[in-house]
mmCIF file of the N, C-alpha and C atoms, coordinates in Angstrom:
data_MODEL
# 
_entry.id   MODEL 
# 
loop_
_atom_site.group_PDB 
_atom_site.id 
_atom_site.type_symbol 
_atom_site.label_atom_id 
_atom_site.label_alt_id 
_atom_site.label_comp_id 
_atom_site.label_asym_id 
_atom_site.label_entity_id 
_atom_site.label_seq_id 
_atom_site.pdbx_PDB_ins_code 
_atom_site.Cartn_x 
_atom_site.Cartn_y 
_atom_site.Cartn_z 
_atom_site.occupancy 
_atom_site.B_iso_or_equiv 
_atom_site.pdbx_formal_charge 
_atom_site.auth_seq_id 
_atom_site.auth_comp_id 
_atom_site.auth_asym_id 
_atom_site.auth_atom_id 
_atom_site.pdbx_PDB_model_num 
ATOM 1   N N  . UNK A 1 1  ? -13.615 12.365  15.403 1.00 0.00 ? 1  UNK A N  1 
ATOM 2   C CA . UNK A 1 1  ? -12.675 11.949  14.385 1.00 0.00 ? 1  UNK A CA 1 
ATOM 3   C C  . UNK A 1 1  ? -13.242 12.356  13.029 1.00 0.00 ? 1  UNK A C  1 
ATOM 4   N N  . UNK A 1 2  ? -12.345 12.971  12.468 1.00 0.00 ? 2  UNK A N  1 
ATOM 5   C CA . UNK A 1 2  ? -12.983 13.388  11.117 1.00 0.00 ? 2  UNK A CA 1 
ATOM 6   C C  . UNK A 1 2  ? -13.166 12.185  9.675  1.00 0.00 ? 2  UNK A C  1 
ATOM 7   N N  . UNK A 1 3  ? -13.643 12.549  8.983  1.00 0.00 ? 3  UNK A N  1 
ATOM 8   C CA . UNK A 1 3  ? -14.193 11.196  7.558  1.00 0.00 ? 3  UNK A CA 1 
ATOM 9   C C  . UNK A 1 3  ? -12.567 10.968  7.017  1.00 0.00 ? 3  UNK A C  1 
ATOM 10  N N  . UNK A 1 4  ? -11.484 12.203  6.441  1.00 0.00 ? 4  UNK A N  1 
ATOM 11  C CA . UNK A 1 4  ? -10.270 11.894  5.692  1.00 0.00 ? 4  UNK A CA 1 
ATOM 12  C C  . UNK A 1 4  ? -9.285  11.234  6.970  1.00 0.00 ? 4  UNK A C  1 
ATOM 13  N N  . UNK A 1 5  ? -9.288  11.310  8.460  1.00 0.00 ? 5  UNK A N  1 
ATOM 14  C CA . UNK A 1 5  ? -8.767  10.724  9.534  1.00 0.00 ? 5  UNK A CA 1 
ATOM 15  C C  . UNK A 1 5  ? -8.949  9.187   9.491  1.00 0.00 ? 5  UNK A C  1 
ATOM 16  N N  . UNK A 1 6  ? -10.380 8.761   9.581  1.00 0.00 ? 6  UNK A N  1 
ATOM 17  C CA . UNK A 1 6  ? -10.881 7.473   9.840  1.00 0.00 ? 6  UNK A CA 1 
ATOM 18  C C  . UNK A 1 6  ? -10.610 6.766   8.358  1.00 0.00 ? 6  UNK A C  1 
ATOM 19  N N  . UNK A 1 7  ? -10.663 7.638   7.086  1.00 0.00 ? 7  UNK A N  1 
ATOM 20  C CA . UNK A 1 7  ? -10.158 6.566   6.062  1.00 0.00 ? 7  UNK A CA 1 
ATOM 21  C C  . UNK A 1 7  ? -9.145  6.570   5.607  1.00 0.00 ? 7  UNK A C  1 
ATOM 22  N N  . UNK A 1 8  ? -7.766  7.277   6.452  1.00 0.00 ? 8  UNK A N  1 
ATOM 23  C CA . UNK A 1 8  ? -6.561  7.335   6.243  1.00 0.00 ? 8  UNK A CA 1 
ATOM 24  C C  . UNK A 1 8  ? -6.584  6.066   7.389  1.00 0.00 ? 8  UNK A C  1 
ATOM 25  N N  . UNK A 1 9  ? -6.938  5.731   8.268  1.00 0.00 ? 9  UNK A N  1 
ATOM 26  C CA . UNK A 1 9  ? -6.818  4.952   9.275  1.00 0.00 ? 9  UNK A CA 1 
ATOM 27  C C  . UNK A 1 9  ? -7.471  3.696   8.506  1.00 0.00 ? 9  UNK A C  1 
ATOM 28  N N  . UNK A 1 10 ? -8.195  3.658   7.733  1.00 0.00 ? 10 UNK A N  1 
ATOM 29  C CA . UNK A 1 10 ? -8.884  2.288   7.256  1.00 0.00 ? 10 UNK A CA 1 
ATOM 30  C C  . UNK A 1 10 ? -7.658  1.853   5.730  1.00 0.00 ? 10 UNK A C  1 
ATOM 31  N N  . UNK A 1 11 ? -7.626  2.743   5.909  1.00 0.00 ? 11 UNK A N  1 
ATOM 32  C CA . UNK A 1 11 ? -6.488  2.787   4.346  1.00 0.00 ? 11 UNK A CA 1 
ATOM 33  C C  . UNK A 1 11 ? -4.956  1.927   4.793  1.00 0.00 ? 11 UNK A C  1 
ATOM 34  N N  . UNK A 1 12 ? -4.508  2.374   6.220  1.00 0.00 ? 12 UNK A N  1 
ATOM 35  C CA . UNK A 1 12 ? -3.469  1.948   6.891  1.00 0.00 ? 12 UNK A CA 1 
ATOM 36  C C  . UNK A 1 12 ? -3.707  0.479   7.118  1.00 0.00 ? 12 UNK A C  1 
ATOM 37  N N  . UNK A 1 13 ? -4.891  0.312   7.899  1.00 0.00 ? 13 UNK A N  1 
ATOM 38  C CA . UNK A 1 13 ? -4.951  -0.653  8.199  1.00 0.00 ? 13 UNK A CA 1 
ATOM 39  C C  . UNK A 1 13 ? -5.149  -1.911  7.427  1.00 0.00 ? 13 UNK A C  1 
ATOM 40  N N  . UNK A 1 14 ? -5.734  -1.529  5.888  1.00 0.00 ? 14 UNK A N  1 
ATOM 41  C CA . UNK A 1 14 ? -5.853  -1.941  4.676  1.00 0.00 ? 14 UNK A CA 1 
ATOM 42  C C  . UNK A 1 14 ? -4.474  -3.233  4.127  1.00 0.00 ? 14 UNK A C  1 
ATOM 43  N N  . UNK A 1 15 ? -3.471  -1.637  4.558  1.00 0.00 ? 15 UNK A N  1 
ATOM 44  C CA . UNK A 1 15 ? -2.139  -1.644  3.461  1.00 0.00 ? 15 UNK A CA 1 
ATOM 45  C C  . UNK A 1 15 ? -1.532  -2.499  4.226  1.00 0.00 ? 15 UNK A C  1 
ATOM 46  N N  . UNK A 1 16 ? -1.466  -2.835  6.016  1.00 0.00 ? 16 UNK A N  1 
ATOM 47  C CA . UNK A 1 16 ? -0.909  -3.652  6.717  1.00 0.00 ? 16 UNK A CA 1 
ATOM 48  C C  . UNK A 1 16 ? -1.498  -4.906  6.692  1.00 0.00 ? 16 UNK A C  1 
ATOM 49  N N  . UNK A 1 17 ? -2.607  -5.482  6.439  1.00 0.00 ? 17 UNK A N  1 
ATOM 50  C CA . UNK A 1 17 ? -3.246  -6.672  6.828  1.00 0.00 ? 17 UNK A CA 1 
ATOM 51  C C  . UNK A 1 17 ? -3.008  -7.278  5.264  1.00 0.00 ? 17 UNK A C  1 
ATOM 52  N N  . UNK A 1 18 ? -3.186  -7.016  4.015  1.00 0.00 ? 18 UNK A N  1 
ATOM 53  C CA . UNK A 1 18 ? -3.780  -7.541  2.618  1.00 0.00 ? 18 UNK A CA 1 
ATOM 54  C C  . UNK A 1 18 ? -2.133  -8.304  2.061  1.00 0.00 ? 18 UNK A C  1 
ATOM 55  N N  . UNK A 1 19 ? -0.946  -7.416  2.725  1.00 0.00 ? 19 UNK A N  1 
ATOM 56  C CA . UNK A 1 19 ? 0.409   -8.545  2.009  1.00 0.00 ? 19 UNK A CA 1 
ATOM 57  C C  . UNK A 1 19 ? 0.245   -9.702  2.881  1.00 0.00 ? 19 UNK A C  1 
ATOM 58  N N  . UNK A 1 20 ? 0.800   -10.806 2.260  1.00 0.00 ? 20 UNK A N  1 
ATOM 59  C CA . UNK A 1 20 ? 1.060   -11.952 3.208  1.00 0.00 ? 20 UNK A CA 1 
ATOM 60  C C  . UNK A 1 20 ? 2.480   -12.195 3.898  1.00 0.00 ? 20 UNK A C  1 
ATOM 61  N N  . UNK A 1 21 ? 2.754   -12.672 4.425  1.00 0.00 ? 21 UNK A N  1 
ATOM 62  C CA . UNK A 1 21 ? 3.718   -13.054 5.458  1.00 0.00 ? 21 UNK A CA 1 
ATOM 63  C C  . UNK A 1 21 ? 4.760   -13.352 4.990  1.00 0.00 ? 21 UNK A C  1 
ATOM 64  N N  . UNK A 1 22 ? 6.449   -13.196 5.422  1.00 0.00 ? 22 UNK A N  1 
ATOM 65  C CA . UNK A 1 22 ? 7.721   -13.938 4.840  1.00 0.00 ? 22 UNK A CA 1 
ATOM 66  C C  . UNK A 1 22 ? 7.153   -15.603 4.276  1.00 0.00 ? 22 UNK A C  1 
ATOM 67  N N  . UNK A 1 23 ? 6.597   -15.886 5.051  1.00 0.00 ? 23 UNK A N  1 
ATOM 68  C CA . UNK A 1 23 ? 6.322   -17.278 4.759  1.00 0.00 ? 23 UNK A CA 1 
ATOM 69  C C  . UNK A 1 23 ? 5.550   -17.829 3.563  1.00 0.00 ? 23 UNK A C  1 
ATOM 70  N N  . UNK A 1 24 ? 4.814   -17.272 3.223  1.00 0.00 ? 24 UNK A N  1 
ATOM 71  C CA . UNK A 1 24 ? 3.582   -17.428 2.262  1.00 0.00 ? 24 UNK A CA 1 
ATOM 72  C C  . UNK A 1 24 ? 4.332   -17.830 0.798  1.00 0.00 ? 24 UNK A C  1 
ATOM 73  N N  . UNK A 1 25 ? 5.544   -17.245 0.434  1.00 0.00 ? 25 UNK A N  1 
ATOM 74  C CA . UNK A 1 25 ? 6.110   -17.833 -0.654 1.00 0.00 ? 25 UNK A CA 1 
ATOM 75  C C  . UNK A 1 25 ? 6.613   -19.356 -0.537 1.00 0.00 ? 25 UNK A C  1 
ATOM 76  N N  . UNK A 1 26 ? 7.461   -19.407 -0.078 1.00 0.00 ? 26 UNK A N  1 
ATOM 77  C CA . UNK A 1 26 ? 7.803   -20.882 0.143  1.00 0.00 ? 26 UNK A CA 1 
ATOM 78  C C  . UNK A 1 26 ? 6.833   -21.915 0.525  1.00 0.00 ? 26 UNK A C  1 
ATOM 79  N N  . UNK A 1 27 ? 5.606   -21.674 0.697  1.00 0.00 ? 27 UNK A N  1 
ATOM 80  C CA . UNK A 1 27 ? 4.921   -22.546 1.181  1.00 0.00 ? 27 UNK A CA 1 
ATOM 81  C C  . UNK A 1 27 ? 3.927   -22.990 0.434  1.00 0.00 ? 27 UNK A C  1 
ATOM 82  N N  . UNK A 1 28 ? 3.503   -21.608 -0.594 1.00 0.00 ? 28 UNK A N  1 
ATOM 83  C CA . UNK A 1 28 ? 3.150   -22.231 -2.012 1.00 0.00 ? 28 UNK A CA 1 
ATOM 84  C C  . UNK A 1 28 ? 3.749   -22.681 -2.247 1.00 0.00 ? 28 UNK A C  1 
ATOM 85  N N  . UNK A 1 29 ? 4.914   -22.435 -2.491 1.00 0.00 ? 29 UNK A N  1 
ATOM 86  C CA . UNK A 1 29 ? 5.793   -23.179 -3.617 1.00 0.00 ? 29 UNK A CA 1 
ATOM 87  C C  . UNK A 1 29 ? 6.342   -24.826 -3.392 1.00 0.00 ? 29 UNK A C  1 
ATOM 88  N N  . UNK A 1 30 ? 5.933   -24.944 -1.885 1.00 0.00 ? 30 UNK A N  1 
ATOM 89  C CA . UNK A 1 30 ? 6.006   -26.556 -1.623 1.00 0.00 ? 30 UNK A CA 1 
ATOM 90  C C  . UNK A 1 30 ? 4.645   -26.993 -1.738 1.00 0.00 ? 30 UNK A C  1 
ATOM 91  N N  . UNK A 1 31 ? 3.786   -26.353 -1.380 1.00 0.00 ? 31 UNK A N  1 
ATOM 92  C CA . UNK A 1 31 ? 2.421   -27.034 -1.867 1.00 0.00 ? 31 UNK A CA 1 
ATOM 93  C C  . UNK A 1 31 ? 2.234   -27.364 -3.637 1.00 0.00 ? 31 UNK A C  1 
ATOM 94  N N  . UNK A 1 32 ? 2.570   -26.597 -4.443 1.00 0.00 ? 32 UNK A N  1 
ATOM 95  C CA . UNK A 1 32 ? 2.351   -26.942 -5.740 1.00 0.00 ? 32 UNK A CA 1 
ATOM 96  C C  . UNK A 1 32 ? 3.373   -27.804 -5.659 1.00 0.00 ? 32 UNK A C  1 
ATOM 97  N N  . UNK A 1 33 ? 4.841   -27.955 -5.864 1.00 0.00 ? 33 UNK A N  1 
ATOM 98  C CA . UNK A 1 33 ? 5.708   -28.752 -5.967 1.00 0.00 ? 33 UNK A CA 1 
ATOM 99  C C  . UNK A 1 33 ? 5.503   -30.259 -5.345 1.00 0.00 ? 33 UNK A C  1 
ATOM 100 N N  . UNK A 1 34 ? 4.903   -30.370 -4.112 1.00 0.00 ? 34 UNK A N  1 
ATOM 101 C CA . UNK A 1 34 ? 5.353   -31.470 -3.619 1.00 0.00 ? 34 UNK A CA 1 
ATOM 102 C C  . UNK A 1 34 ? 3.897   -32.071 -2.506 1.00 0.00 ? 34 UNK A C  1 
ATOM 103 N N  . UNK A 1 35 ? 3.072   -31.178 -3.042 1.00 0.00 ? 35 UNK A N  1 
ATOM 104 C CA . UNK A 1 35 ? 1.381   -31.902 -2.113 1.00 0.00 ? 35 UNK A CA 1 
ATOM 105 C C  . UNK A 1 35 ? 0.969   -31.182 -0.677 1.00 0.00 ? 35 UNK A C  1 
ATOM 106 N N  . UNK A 1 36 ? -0.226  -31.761 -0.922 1.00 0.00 ? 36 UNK A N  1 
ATOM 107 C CA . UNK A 1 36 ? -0.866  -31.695 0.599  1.00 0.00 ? 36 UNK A CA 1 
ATOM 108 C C  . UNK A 1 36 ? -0.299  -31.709 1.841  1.00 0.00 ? 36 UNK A C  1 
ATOM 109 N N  . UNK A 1 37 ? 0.569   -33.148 1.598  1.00 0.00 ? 37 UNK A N  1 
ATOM 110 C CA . UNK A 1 37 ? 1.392   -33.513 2.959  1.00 0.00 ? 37 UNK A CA 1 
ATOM 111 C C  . UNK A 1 37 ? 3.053   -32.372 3.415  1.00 0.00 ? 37 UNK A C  1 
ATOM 112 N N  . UNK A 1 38 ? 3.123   -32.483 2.056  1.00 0.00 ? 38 UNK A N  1 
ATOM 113 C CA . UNK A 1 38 ? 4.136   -31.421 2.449  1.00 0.00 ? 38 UNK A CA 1 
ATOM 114 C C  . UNK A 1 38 ? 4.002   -29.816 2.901  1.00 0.00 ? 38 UNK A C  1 
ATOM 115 N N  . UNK A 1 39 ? 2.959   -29.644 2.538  1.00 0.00 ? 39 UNK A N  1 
ATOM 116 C CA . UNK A 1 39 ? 2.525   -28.330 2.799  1.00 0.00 ? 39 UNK A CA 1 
ATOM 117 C C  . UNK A 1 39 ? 2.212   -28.075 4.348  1.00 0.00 ? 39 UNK A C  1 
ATOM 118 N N  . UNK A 1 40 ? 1.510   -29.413 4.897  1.00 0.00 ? 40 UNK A N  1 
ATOM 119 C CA . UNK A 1 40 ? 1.127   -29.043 6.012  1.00 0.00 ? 40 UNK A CA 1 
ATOM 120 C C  . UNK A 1 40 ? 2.160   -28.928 6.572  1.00 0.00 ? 40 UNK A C  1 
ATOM 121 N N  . UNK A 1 41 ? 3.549   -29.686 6.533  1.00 0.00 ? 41 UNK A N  1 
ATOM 122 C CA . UNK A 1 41 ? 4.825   -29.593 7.139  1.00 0.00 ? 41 UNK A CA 1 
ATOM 123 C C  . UNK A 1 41 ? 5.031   -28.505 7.027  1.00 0.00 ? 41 UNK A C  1 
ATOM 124 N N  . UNK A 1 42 ? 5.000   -27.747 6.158  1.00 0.00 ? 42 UNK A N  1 
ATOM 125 C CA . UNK A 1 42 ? 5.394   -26.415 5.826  1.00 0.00 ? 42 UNK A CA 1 
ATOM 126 C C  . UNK A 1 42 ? 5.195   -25.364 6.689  1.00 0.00 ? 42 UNK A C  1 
ATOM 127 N N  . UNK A 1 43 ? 4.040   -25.772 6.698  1.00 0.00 ? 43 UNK A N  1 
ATOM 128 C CA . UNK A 1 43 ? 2.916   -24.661 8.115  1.00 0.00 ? 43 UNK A CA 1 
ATOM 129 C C  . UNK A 1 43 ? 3.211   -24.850 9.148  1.00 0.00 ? 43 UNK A C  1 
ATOM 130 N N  . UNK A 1 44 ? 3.653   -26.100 9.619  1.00 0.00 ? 44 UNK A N  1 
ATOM 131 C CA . UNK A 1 44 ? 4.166   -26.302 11.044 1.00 0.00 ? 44 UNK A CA 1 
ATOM 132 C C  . UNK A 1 44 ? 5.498   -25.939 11.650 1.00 0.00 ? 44 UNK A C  1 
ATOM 133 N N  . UNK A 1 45 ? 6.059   -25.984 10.450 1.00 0.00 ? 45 UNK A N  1 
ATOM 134 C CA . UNK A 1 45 ? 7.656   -25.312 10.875 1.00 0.00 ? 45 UNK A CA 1 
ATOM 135 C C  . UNK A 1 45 ? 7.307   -24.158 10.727 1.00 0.00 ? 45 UNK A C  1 
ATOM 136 N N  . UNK A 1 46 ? 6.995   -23.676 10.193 1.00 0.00 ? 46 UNK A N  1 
ATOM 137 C CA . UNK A 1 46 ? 6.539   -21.692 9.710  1.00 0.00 ? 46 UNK A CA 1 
ATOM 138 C C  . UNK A 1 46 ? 5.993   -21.284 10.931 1.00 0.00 ? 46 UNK A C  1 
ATOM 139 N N  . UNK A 1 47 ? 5.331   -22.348 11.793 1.00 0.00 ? 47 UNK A N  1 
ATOM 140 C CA . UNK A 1 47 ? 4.405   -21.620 13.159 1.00 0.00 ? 47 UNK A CA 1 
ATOM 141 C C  . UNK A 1 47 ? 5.423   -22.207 13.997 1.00 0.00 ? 47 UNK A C  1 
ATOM 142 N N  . UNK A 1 48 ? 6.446   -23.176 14.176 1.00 0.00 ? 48 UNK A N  1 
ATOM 143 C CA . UNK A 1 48 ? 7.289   -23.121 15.471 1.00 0.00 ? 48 UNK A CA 1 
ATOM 144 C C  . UNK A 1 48 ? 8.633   -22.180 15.242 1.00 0.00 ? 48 UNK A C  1 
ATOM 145 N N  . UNK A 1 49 ? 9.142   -21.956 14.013 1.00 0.00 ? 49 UNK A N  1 
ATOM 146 C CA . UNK A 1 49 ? 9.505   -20.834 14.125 1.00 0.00 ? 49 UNK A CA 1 
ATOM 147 C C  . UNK A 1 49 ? 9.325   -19.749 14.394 1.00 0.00 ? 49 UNK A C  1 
ATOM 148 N N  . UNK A 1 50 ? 7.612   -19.418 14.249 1.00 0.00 ? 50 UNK A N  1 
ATOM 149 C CA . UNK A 1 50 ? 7.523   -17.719 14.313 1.00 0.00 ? 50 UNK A CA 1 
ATOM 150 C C  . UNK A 1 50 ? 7.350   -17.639 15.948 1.00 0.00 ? 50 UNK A C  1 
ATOM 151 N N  . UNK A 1 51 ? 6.950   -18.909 16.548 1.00 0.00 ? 51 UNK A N  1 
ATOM 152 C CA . UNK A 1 51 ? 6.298   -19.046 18.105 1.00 0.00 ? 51 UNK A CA 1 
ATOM 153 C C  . UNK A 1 51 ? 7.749   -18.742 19.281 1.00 0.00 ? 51 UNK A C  1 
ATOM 154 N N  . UNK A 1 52 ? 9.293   -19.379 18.167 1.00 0.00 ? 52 UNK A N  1 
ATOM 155 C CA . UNK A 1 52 ? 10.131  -19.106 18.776 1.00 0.00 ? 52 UNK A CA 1 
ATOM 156 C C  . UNK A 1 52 ? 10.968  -17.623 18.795 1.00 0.00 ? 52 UNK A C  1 
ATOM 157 N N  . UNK A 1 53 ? 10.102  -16.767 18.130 1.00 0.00 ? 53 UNK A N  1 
ATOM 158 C CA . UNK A 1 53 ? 10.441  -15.461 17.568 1.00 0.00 ? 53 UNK A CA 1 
ATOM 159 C C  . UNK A 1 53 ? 9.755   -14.644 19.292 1.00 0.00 ? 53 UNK A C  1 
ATOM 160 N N  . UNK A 1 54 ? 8.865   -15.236 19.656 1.00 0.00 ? 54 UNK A N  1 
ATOM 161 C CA . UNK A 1 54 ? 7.911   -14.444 20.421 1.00 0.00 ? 54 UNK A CA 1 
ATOM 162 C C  . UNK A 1 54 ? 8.476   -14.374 21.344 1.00 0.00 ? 54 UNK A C  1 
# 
């Protein structure tokens, strides 16, 4: 594998992993708005939805 191959491949893999998720907005935005407790709610619907995606 050549050096511009493997860091077009590290570059890809870069550009796919570093955005965050549909979810990640709304879930700040209930954590600042409305706490701890709500946030964790947040996360839990965000993971039985995505679990019902699978």
């Amino acid at each position: 594998m050549s050096l511009e191959l493997y860091a077009a491949f590290i570059a890809a893999t870069v550009a796919l992993v570093l955005p965050p998720g549909p979810n990640a907005a709304p879930i700040t935005a209930n954590s600042i708005a409305y706490g701890r407790r709500f946030r964790s709610q947040s996360l839990e619907q965000a993971r039985q939805r995505s679990s019902k995606l699978c």
